[in-house]
C-alpha positions, -999 to +999 in steps of 0.1 A: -637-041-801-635-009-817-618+024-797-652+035-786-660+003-771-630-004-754-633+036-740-667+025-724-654-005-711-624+016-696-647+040-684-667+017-663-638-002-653-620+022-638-657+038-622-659+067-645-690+054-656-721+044-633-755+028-639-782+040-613-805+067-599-783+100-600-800+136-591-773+158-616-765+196-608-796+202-630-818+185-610-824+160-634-829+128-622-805+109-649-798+067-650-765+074-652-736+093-643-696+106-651-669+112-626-637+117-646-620+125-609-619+090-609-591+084-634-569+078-604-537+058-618-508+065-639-523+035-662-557+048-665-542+080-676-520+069-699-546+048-712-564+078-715-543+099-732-547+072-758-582+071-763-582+115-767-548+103-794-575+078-809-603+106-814-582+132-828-566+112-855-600+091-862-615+124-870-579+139-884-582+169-864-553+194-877-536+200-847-501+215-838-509+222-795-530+207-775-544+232-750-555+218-710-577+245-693-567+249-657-570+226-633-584+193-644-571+199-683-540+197-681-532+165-674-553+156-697-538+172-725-507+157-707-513+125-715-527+130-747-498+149-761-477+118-750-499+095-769-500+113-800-464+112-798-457+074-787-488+056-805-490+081-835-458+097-841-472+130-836-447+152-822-474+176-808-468+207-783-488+215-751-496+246-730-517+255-702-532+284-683-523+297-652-551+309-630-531+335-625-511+354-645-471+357-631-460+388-626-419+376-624-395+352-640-409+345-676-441+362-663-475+355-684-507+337-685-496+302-702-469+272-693-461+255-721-454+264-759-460+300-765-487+302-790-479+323-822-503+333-850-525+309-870-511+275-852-537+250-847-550+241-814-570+216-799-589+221-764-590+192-743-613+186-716-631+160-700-668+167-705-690+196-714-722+206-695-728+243-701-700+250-720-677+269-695-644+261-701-646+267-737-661+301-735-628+310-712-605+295-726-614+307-762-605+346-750-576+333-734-561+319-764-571+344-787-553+371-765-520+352-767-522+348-806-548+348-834-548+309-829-565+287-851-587+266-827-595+237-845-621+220-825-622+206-788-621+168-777-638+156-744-644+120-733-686+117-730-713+141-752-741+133-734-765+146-763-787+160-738-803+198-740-797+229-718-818+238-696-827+270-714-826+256-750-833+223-774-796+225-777-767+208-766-738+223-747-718+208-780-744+225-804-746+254-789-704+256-790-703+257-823-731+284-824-712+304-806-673+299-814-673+285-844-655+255-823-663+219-832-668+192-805-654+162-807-663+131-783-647+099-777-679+083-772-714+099-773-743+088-748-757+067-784-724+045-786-727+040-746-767+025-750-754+007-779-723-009-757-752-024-731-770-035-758-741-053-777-732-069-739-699-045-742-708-035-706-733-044-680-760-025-674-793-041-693-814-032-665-805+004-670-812+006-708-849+015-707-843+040-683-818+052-702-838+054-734-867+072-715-840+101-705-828+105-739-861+107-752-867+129-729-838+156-725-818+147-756-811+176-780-818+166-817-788+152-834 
């Protein structure tokens, strides 16, 4: 299996992934659905942090620091700093934000390596629905140094529009920032693991065609 595969396989495995009738915060009535809160394990975050390691060199993402948006970034970018360092021989910083900044001790907004001008920086973050944690944490960055942010890995791109546009939250990102999305598996190479038999799910697929067709933003 390729690292996209074995990622969906991993995702429904661990129960990241589910087949069904979902109502989502849009009110869409989707055939599927993505809880990363339940990467629960050391091993299926370890594992993790490989498959974000497998993205960012597939696509050979210049990186020097991997950033984790408070909360649920950074272990994330925890993991996957370890992994570019143990599978890839990357030896990669990481920082994060605080929510709030620290007014004693070393004081300041970040943990981690303190950024300096031009370094290259990936965002990491699990998936992206309106684009939230991007637009914060791009400021946030930018006011610590004039960082080069060299694009943003998350786990799913579901390919599907806004509700207020024909574009995706990963299309519109780039429309915005500048920032490039990267995904370790789009909602294409998902269909195309139930129709390969990489995962089960069969009876989900036309349902799942019928949403795509429906909400999905043009590639």
């Amino acid at each position: 299996m390729t690292y996209k595969e074995e990622f969906i396989k991993f995702m429904v495995d661990s129960g990241a992934l589910t087949f069904g009738d979902f109502t989502l915060k849009s009110g869409r009535k989707a055939p599927y659905f993505i809880n990363c809160g339940n990467y629960r394990t050391g091993a299926q975050l370890a594992k993790l942090g490989e498959f974000y390691a497998d993205c960012i060199a597939d696509n050979k993402i210049p990186v020097e620091t991997l950033f984790g948006p408070a909360y649920k970034g950074i272990p994330l970018a925890v993991s996957a700093v370890i992994a570019l360092g143990t599978k890839y021989g990357a030896d990669v910083s990481y920082c994060f934000d605080r929510k709030e900044a620290k007014d004693h001790g070393e004081g300041g907004m970040f943990v981690g390596k303190k950024l300096s001008d031009n370094e290259k920086v990936i965002i990491i973050d699990d998936v992206m629905t309106s684009g939230k944690a991007l637009r914060e944490s791009v400021p946030k960055l930018k006011s610590a140094a004039d960082v080069d942010i060299t694009g943003m890995v998350i786990t799913v791109d579901r390919m599907e529009k806004a509700l207020d546009t024909e574009l995706s939250a990963v299309q519109q990102a780039y429309i915005d920032f500048g920032v490039k999305v990267y995904s370790i598996v789009n909602i294409n190479d998902i269909i195309k693991a139930i129709r390969d038999g990489i995962v089960e799910g069969k009876e989900y697929l036309e349902k799942m065609l019928k949403y795509r067709e429906e909400y999905g933003a043009a590639e």
